[in-house]
Structures are given as structure tokens and as C-alpha cells.
Biopython code that builds the backbone (N, CA, C, O; Angstrom):
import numpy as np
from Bio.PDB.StructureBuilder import StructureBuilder

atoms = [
    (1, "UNK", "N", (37.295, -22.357, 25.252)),
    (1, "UNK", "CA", (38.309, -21.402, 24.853)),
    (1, "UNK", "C", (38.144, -20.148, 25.707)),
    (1, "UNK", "O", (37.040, -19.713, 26.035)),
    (2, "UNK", "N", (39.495, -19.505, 26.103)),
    (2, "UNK", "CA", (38.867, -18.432, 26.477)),
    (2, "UNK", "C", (40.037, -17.337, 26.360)),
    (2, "UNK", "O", (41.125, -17.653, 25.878)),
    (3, "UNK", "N", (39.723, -15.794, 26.905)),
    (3, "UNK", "CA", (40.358, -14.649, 26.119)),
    (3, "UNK", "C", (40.701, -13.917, 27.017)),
    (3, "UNK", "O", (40.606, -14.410, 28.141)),
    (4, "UNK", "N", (41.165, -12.652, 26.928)),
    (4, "UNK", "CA", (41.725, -12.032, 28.228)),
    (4, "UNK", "C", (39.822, -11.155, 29.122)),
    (4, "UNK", "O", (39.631, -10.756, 30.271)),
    (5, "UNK", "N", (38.962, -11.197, 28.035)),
    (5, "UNK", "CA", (37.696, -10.961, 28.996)),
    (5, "UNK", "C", (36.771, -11.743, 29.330)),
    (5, "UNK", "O", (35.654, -11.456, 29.760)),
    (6, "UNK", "N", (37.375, -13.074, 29.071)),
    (6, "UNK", "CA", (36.516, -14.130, 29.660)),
    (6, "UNK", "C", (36.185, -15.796, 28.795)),
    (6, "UNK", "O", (36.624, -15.784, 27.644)),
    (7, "UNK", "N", (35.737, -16.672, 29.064)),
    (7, "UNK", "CA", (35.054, -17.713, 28.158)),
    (7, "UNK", "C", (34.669, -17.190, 26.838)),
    (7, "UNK", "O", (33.913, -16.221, 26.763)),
    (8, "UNK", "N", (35.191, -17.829, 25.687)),
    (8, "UNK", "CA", (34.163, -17.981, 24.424)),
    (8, "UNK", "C", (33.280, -19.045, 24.484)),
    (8, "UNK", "O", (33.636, -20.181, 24.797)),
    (9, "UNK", "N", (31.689, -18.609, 24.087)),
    (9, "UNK", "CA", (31.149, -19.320, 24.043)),
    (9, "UNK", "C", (30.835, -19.823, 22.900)),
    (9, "UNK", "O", (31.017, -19.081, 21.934)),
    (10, "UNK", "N", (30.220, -21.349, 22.614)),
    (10, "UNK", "CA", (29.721, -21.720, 21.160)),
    (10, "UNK", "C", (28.367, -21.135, 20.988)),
    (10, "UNK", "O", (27.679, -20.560, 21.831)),
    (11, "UNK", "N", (28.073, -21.426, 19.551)),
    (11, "UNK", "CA", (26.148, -20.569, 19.320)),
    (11, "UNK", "C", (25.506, -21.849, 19.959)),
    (11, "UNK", "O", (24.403, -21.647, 20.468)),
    (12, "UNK", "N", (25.836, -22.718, 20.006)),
    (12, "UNK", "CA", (24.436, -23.909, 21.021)),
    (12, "UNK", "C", (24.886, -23.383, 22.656)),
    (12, "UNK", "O", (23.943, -23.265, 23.438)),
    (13, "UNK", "N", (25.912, -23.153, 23.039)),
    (13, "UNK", "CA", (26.458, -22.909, 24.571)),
    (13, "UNK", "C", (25.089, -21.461, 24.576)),
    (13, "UNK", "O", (24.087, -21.742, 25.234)),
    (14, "UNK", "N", (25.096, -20.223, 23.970)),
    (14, "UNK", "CA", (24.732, -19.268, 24.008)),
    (14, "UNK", "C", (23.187, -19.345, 23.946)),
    (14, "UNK", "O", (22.392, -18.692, 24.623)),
    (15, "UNK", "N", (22.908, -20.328, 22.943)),
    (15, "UNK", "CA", (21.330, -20.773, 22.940)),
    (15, "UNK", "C", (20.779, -21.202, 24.320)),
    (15, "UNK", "O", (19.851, -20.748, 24.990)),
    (16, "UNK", "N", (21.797, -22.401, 24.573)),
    (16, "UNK", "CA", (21.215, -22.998, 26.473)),
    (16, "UNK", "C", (20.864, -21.891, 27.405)),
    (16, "UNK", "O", (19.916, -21.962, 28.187)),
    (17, "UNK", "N", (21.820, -20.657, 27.276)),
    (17, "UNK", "CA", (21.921, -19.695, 28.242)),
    (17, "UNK", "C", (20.634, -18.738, 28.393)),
    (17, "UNK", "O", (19.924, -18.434, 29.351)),
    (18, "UNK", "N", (20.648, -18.327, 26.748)),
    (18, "UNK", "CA", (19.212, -17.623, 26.860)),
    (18, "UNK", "C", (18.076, -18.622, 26.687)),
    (18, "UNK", "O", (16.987, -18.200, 26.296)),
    (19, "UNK", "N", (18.258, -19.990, 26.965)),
    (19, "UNK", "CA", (17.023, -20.285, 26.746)),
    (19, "UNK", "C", (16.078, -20.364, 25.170)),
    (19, "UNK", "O", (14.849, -20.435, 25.145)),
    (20, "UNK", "N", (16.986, -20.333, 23.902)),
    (20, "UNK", "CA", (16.000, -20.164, 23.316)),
    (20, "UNK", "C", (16.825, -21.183, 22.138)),
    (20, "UNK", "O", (17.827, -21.811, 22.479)),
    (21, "UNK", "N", (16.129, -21.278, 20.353)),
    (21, "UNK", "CA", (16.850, -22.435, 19.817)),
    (21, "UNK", "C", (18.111, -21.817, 19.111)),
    (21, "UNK", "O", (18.195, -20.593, 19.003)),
    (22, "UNK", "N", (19.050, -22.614, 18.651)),
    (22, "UNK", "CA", (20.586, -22.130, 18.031)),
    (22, "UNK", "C", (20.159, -20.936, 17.306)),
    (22, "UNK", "O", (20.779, -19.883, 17.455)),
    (23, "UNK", "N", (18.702, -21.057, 16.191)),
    (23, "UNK", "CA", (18.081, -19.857, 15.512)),
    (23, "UNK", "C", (18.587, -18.702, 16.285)),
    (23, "UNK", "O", (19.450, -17.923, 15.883)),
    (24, "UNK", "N", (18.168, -18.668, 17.075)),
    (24, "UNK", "CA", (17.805, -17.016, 17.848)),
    (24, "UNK", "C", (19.318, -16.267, 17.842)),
    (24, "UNK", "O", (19.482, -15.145, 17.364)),
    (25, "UNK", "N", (20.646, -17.253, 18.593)),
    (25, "UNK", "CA", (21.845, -16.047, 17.890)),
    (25, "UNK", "C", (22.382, -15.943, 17.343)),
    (25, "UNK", "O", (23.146, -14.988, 17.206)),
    (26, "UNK", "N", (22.174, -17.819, 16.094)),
    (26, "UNK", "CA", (22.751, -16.736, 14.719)),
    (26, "UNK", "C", (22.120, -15.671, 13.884)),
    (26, "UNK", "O", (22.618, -15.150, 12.886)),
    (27, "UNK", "N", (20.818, -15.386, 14.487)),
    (27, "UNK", "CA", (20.599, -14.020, 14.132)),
    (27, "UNK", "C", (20.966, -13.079, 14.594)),
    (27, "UNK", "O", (21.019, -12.031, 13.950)),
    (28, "UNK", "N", (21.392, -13.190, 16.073)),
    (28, "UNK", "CA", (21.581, -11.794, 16.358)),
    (28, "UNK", "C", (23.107, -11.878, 15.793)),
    (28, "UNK", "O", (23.703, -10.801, 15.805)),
    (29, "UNK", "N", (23.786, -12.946, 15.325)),
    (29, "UNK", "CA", (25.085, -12.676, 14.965)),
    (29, "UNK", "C", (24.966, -12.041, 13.510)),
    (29, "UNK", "O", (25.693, -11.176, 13.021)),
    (30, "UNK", "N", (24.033, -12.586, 13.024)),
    (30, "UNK", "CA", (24.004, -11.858, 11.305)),
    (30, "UNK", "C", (23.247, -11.188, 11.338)),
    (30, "UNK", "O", (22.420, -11.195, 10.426)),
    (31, "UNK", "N", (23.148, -10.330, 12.333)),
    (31, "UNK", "CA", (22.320, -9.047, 12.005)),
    (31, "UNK", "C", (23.377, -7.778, 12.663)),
    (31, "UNK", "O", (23.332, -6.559, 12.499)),
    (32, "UNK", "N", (24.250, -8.575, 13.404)),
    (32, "UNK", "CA", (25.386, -7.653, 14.210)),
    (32, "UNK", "C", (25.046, -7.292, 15.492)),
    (32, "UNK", "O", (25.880, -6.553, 16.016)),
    (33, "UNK", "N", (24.048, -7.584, 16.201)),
    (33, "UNK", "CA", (23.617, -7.030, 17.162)),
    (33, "UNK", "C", (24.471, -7.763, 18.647)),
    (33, "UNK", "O", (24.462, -7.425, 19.831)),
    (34, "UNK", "N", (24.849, -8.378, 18.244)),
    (34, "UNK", "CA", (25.683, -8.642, 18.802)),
    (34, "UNK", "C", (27.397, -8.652, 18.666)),
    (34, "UNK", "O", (27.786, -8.487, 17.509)),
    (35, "UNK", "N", (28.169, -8.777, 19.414)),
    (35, "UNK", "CA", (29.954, -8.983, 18.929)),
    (35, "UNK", "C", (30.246, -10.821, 19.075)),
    (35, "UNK", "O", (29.858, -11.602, 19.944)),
    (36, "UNK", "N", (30.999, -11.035, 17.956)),
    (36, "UNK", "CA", (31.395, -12.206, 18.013)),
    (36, "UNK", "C", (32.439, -12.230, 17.571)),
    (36, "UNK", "O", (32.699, -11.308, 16.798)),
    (37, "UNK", "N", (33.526, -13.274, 17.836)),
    (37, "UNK", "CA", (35.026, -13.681, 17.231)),
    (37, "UNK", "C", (34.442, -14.685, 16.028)),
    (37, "UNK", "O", (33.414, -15.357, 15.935)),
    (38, "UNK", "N", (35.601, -14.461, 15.142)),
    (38, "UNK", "CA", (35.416, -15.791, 14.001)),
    (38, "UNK", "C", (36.814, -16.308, 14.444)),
    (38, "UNK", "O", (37.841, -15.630, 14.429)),
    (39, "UNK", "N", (36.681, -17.910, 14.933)),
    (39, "UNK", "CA", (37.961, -18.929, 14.736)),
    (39, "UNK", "C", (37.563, -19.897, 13.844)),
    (39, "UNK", "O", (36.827, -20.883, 13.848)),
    (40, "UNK", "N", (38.639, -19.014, 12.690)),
    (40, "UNK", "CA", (38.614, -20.297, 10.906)),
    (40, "UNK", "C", (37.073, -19.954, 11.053)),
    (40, "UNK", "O", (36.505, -18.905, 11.357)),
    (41, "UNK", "N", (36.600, -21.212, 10.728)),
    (41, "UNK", "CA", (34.601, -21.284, 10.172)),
    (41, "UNK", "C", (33.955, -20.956, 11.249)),
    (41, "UNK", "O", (32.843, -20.427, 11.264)),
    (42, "UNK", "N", (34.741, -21.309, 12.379)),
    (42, "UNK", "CA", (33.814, -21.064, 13.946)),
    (42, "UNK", "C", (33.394, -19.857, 14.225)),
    (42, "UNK", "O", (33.975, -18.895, 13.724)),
    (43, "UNK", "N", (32.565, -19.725, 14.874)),
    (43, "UNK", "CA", (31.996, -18.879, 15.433)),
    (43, "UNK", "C", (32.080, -18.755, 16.991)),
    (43, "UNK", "O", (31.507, -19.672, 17.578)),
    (44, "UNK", "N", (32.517, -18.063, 17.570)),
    (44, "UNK", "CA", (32.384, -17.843, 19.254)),
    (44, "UNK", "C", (31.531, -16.822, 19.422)),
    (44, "UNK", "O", (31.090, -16.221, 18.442)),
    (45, "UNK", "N", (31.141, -16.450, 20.859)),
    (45, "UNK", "CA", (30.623, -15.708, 21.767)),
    (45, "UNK", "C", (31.361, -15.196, 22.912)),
    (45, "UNK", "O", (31.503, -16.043, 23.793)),
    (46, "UNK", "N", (31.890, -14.016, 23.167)),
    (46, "UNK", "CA", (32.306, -13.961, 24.321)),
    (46, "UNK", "C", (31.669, -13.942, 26.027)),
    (46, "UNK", "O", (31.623, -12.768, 26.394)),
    (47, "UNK", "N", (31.426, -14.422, 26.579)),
    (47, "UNK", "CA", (30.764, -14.925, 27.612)),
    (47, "UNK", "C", (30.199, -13.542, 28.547)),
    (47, "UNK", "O", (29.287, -13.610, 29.371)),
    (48, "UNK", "N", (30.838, -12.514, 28.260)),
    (48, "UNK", "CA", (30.389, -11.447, 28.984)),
    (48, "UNK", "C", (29.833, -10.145, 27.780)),
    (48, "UNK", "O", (29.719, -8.923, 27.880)),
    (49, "UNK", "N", (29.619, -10.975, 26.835)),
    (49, "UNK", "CA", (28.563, -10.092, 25.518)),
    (49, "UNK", "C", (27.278, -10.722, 25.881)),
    (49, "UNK", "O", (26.256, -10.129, 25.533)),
    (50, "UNK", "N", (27.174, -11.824, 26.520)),
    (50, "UNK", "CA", (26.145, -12.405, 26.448)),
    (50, "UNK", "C", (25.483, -11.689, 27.888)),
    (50, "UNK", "O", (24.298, -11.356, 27.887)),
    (51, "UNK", "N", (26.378, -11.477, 29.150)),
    (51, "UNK", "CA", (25.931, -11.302, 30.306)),
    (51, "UNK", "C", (25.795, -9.607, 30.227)),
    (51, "UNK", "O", (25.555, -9.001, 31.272)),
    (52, "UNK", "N", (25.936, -8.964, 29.116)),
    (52, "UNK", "CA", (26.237, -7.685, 28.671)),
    (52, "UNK", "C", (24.702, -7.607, 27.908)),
    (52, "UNK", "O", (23.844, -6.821, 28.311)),
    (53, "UNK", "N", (24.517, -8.366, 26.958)),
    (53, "UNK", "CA", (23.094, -8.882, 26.116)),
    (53, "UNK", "C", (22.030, -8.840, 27.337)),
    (53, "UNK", "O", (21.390, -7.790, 27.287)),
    (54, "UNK", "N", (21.781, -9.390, 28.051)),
    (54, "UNK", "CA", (21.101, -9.848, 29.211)),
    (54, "UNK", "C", (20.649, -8.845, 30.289)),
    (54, "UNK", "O", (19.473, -8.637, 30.586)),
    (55, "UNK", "N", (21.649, -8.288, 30.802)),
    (55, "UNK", "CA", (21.325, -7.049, 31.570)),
    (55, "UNK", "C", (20.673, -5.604, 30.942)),
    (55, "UNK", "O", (19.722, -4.986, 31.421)),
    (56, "UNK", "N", (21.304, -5.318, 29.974)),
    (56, "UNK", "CA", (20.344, -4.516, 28.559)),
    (56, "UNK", "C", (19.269, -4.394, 28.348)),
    (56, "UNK", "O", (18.591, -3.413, 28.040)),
    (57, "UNK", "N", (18.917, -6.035, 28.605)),
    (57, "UNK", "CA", (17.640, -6.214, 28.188)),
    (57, "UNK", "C", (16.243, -6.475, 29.128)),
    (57, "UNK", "O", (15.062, -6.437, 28.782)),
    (58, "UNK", "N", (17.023, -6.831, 30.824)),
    (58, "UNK", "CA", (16.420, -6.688, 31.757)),
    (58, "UNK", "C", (15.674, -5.740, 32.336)),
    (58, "UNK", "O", (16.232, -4.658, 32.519)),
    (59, "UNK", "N", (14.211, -5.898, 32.778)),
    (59, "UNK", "CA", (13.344, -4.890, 33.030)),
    (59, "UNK", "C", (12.912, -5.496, 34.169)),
    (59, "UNK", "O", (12.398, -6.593, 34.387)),
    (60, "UNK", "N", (13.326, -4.249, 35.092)),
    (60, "UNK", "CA", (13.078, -4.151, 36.428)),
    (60, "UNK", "C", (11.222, -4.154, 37.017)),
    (60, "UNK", "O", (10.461, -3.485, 36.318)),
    (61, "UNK", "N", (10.722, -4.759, 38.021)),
    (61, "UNK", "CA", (9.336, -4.231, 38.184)),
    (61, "UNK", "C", (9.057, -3.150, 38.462)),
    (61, "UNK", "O", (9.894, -2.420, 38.992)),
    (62, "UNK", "N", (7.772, -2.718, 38.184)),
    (62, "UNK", "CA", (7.162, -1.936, 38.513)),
    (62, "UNK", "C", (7.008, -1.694, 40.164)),
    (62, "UNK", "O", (6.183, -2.532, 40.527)),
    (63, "UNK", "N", (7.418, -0.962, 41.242)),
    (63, "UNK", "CA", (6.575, -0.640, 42.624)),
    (63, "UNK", "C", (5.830, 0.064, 42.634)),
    (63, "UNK", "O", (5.760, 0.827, 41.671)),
    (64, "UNK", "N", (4.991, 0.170, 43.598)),
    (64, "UNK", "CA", (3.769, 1.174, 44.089)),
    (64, "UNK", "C", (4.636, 2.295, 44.694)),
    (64, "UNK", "O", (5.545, 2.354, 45.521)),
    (65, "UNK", "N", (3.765, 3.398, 43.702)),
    (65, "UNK", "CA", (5.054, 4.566, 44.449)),
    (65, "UNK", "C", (3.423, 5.410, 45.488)),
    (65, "UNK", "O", (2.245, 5.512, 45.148)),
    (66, "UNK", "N", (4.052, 5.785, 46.596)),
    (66, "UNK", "CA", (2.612, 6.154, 47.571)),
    (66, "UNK", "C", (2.268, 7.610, 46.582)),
    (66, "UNK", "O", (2.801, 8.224, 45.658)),
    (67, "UNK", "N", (1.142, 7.693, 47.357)),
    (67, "UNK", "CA", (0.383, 8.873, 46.692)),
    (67, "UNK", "C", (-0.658, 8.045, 45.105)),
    (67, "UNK", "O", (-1.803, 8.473, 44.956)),
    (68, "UNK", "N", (-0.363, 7.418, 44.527)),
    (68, "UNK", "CA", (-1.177, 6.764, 43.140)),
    (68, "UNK", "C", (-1.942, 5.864, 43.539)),
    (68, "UNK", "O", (-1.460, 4.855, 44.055)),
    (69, "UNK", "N", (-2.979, 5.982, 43.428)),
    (69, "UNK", "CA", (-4.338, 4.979, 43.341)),
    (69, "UNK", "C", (-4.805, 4.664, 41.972)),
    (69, "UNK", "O", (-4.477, 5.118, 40.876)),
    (70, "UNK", "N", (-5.859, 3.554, 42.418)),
    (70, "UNK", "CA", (-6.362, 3.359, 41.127)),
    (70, "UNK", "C", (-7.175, 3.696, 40.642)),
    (70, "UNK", "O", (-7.782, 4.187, 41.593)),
    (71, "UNK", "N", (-8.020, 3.924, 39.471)),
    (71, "UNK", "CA", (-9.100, 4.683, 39.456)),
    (71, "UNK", "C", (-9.968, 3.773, 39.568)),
    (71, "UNK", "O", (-9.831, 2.579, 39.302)),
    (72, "UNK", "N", (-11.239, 4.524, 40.119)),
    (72, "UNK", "CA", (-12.834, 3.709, 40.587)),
    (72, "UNK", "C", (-13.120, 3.443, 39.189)),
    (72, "UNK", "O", (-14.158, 2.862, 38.871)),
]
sb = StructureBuilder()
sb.init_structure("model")
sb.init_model(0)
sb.init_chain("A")
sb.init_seg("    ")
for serial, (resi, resn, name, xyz) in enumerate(atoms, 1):
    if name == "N":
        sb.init_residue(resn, " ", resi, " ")
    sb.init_atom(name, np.array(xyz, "f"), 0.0, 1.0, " ", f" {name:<3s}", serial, name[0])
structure = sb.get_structure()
């Protein structure tokens, strides 16, 4: 299915993506932490909440900034 901002996804489509089991976003759906559509009983994901979810949550490395050593 999809909407004027992209793919809806299902909660197993959204699970594959992050990698983790169906558990993980119907919690974040019943906790709100996320946005979701209801179609009838269904549940969607919009495909760029998820790529929205993701970048949020991404943590960049650490570099060596010059001048910092380590201590002896």
C-alpha cells in the first residue's frame, strides 16, 4: 500500500527492517513512539517513519580530534 509520503509498511515488514522480532514495534506502536495509520484492524507503518526512526537513532563514531592523548 502506499500514500502520498511513501510505502506503508506491515509490523512483520518493519520488524525485518530493524532487524528485531514483530514484539519490538508493536511496542513502539503502543507506546506511541512511533506514527502509524490504522486500516480497519490493520495496522501500517509509513516507510519513511521508519527511515525517520533510524536516523534519530544513529550514532555517529567517535574521531581522534589532534591535540588529546591518552593518559599514561
Amino acid at each position: 500500500m502506499t500514500t502520498a509520503t511513501g510505502q506503508l509498511l506491515t509490523v512483520q515488514e518493519v520488524a525485518e527492517i530493524l532487524g528485531t522480532s514483530v514484539r519490538f514495534p508493536r511496542r513502539l506502536i503502543e507506546e506511541r513512539r512511533i506514527t502509524f495509520v490504522k486500516v480497519g484492524r490493520h495496522v501500517r507503518i509509513p516507510e519513511s517513519v521508519i527511515s525517520a526512526y533510524i536516523a534519530e537513532r544513529t550514532v555517529q563514531p567517535v574521531t581522534a580530534r589532534a591535540g588529546l592523548r591518552r593518559a599514561a
